[in-house]
C-alpha positions as a LaTeX table, in Angstrom:
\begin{tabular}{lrrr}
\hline
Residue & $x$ (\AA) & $y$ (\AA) & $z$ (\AA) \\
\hline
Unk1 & 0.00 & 0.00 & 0.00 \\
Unk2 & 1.44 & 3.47 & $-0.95$ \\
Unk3 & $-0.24$ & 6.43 & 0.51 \\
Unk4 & 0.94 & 9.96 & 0.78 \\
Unk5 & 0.49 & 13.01 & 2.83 \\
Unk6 & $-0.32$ & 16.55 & 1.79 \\
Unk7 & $-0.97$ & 20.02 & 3.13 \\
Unk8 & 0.37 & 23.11 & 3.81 \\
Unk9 & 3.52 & 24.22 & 5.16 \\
Unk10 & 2.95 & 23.94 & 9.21 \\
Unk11 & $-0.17$ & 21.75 & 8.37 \\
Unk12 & 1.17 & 18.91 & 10.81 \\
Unk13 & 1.10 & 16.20 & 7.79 \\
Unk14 & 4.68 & 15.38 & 8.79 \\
Unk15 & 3.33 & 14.53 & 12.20 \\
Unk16 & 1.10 & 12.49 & 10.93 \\
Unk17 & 3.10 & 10.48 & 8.46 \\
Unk18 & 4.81 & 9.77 & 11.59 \\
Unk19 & 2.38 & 8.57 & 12.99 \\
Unk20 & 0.84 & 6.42 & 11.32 \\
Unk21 & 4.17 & 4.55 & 10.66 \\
Unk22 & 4.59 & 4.07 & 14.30 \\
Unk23 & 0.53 & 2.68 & 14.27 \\
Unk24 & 1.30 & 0.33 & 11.40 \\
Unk25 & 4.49 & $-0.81$ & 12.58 \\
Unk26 & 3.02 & $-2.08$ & 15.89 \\
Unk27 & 0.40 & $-3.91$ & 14.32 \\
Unk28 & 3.55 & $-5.77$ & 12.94 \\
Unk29 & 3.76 & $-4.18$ & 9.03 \\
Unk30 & 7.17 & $-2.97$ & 7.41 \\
Unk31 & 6.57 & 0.43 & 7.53 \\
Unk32 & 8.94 & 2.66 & 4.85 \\
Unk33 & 8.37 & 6.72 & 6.28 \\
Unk34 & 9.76 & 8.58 & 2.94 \\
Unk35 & 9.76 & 12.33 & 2.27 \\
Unk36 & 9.74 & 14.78 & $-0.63$ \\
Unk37 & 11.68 & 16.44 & $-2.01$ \\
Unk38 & 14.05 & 13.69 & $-0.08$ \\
Unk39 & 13.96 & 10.22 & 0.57 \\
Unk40 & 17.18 & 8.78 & $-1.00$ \\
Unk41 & 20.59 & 9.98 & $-0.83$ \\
Unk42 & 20.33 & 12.07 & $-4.02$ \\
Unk43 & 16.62 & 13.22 & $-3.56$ \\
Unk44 & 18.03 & 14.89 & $-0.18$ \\
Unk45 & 20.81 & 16.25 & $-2.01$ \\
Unk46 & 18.25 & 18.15 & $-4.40$ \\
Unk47 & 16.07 & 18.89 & $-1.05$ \\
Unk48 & 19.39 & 21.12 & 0.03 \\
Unk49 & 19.11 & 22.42 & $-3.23$ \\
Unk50 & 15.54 & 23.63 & $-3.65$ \\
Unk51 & 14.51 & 24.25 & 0.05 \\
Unk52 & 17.78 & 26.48 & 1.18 \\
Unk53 & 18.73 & 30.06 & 0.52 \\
Unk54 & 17.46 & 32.55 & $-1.44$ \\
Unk55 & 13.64 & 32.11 & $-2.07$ \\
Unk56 & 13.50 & 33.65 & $-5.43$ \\
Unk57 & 16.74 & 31.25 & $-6.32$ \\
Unk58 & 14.94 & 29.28 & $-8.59$ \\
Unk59 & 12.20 & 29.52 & $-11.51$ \\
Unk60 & 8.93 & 27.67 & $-11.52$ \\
Unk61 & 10.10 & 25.82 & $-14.36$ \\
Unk62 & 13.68 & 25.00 & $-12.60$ \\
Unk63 & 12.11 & 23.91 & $-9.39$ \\
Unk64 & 9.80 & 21.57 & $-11.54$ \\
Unk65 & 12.68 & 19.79 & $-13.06$ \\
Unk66 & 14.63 & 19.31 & $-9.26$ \\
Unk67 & 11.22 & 18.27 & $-7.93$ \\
Unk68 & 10.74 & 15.78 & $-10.33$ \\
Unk69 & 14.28 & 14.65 & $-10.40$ \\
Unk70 & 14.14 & 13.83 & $-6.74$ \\
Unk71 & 11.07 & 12.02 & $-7.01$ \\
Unk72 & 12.06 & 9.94 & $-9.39$ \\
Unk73 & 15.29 & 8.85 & $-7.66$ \\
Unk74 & 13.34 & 8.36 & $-4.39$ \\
Unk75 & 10.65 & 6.30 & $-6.47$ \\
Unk76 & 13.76 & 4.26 & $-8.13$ \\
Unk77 & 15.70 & 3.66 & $-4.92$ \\
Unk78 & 13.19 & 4.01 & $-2.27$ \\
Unk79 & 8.75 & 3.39 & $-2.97$ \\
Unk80 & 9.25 & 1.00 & $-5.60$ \\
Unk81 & 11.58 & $-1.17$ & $-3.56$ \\
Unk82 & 9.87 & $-1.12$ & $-0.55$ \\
Unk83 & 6.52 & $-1.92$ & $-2.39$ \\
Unk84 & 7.83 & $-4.80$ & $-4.54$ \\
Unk85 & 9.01 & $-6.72$ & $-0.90$ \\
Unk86 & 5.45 & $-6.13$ & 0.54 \\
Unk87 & 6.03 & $-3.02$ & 2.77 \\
Unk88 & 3.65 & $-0.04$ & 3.00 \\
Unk89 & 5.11 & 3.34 & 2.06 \\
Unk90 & 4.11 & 6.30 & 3.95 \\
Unk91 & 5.41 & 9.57 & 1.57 \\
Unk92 & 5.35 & 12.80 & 3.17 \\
Unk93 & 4.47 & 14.94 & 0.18 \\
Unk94 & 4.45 & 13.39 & $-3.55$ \\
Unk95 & 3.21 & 14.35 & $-6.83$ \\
Unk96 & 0.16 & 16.43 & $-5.73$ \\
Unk97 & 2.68 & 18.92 & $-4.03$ \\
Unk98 & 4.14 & 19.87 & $-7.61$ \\
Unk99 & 0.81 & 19.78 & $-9.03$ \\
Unk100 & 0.04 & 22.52 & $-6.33$ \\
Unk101 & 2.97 & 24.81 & $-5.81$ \\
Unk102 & 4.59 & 24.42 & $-9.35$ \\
Unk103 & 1.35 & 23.68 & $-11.00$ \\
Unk104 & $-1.08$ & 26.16 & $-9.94$ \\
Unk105 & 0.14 & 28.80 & $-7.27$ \\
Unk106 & 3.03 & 30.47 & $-9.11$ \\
Unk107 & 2.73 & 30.07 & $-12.78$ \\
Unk108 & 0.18 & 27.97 & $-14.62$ \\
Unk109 & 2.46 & 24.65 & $-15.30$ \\
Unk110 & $-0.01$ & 22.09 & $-15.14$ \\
Unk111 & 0.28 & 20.75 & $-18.14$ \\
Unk112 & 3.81 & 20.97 & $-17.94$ \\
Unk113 & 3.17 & 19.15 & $-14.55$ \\
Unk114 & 0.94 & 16.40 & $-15.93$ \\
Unk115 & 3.01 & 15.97 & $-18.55$ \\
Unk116 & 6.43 & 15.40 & $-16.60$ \\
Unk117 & 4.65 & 13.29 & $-14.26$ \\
Unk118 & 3.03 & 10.83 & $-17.29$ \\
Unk119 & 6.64 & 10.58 & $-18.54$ \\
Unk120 & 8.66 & 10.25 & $-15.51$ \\
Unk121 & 7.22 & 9.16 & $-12.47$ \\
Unk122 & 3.52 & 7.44 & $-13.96$ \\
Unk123 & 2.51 & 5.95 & $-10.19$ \\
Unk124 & $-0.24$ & 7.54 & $-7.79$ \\
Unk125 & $-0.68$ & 6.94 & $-4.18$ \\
Unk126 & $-3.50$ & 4.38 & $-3.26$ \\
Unk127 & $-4.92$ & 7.14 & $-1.00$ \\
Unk128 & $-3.62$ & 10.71 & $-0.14$ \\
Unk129 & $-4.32$ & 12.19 & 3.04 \\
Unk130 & $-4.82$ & 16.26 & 2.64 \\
Unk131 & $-4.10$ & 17.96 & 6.50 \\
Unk132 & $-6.17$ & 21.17 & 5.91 \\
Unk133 & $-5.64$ & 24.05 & 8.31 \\
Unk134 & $-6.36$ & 27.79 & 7.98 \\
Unk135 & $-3.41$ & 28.93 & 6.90 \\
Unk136 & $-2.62$ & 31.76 & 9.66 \\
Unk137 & $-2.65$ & 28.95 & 12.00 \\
Unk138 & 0.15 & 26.89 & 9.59 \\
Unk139 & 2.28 & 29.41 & 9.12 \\
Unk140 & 2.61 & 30.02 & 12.35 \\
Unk141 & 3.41 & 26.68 & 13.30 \\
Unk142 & 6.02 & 26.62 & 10.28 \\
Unk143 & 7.08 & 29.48 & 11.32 \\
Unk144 & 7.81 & 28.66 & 15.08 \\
Unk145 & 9.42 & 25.40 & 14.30 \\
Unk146 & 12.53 & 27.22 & 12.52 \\
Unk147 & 14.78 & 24.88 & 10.66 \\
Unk148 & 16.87 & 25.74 & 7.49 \\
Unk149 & 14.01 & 24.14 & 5.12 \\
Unk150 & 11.62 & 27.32 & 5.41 \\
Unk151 & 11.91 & 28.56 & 1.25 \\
Unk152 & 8.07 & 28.79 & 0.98 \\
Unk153 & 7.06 & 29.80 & 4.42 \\
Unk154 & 8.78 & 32.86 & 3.19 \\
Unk155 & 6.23 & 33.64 & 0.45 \\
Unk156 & 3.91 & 34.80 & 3.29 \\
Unk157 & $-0.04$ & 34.01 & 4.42 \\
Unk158 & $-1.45$ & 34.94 & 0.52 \\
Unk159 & 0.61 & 32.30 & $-0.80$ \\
Unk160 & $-0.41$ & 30.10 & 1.80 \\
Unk161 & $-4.15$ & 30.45 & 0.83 \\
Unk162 & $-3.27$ & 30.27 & $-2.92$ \\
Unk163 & $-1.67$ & 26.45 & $-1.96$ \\
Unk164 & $-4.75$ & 25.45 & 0.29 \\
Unk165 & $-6.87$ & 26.00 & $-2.51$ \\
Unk166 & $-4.90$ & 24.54 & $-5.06$ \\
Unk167 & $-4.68$ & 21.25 & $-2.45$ \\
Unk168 & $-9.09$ & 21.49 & $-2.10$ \\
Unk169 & $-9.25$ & 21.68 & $-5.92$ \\
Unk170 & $-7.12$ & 18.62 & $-6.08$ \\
Unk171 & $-9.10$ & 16.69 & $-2.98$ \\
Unk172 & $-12.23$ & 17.67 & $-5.24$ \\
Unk173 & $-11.54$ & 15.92 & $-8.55$ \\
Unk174 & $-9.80$ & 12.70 & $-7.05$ \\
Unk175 & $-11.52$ & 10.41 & $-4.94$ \\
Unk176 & $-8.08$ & 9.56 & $-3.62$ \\
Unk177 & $-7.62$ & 12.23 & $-1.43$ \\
Unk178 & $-9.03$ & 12.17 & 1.66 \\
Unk179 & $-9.54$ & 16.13 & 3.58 \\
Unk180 & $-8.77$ & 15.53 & 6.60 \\
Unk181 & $-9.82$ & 18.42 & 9.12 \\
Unk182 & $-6.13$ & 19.50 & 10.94 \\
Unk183 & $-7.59$ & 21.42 & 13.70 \\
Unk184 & $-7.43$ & 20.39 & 17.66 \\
Unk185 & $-4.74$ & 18.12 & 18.79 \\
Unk186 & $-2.39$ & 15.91 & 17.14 \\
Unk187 & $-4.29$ & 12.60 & 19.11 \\
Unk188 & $-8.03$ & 14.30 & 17.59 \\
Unk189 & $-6.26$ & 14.47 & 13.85 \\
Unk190 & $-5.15$ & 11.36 & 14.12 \\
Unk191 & $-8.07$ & 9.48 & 14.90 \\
Unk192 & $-9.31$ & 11.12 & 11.80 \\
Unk193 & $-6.63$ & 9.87 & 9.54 \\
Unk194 & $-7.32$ & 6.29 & 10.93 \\
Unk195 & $-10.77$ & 6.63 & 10.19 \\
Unk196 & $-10.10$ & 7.31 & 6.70 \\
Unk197 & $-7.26$ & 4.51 & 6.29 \\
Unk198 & $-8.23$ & 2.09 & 2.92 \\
\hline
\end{tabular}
């Protein structure tokens, strides 16, 4: 089983993913907890890469290429591995991310997106789980936690909103995705994920 997790930055998706490894692993599955951009030695090279520095470093276009090269190494060396022995993958952030922030909120790539996607990666998620959370309250999170990987926290609240209604749109047309409501505490969220597990 592959299944993914989506949101905004500060969403708590990450703490989720988390998570639900640890739930699935006690229940005795092998549990691989992958992340994008990330999740093999030269996917985190290109996380460095894309998440660090200057926030206007890179194009649309450029960070649509890195994306997509790190997924595909990750998918190479890490999912498709890990699925072939039996093991559920748990991906913090995949394909619907790029759809989003390269594909929607900055310039219109989607097709561009789509058609990278079709060529180069070609595997969904069995089910996505989309954290939504009013994106004041994310950002602040984000923001509090600190870290080095903050690029698009740095494109402020209206960017924010622009990504949470890319993610909706997405959660509309795919019966894949599975809103999940991110507000109260991290035990009341994930009840809901569980509830929503295939």
């Amino acid at each position: 089983m592959f299944l993914s997790f989506e949101g905004i930055d500060g969403s708590g998706k990450s703490t989720q993913a988390r998570r639900l490894a640890e739930h699935l692993r006690g229940q005795g599955r092998e549990v691989v907890l992958t992340r994008e951009p990330g999740g093999s030695e030269g996917a985190e090279e290109i996380r460095a890469l894309v998440l660090r520095g200057d926030p206007g470093r890179w194009s649309p276009e450029t960070e649509l290429l890195l994306f997509n090269a790190a997924r595909r190494d990750n998918l190479e060396r890490t999912i498709r591995p890990a699925l072939d022995r039996g093991a559920v993958v748990i991906c913090d952030r995949y394909a619907d991310s790029t759809r989003v922030y390269q594909g929607l909120t900055r310039h219109d790539l989607t097709a561009k997106v789509d058609a990278l996607h079709d060529l180069m990666i070609g595997r969904e998620p069995d089910a996505t789980f989309l954290i939504d959370l009013d994106p004041a309250v994310a950002l602040g999170r984000g923001i509090e936690r600190g870290g080095p990987d903050l690029r698009f926290e740095a494109f402020g609240e209206d960017f924010q909103h622009r990504v949470r209604a890319g993610f909706l749109d997405l959660a509309a047309r795919h019966d894949r995705i599975r809103r999940i409501d991110g507000t109260g505490t991290a035990d009341a969220v994930f009840a809901r994920v569980l509830d929503r597990l295939p």
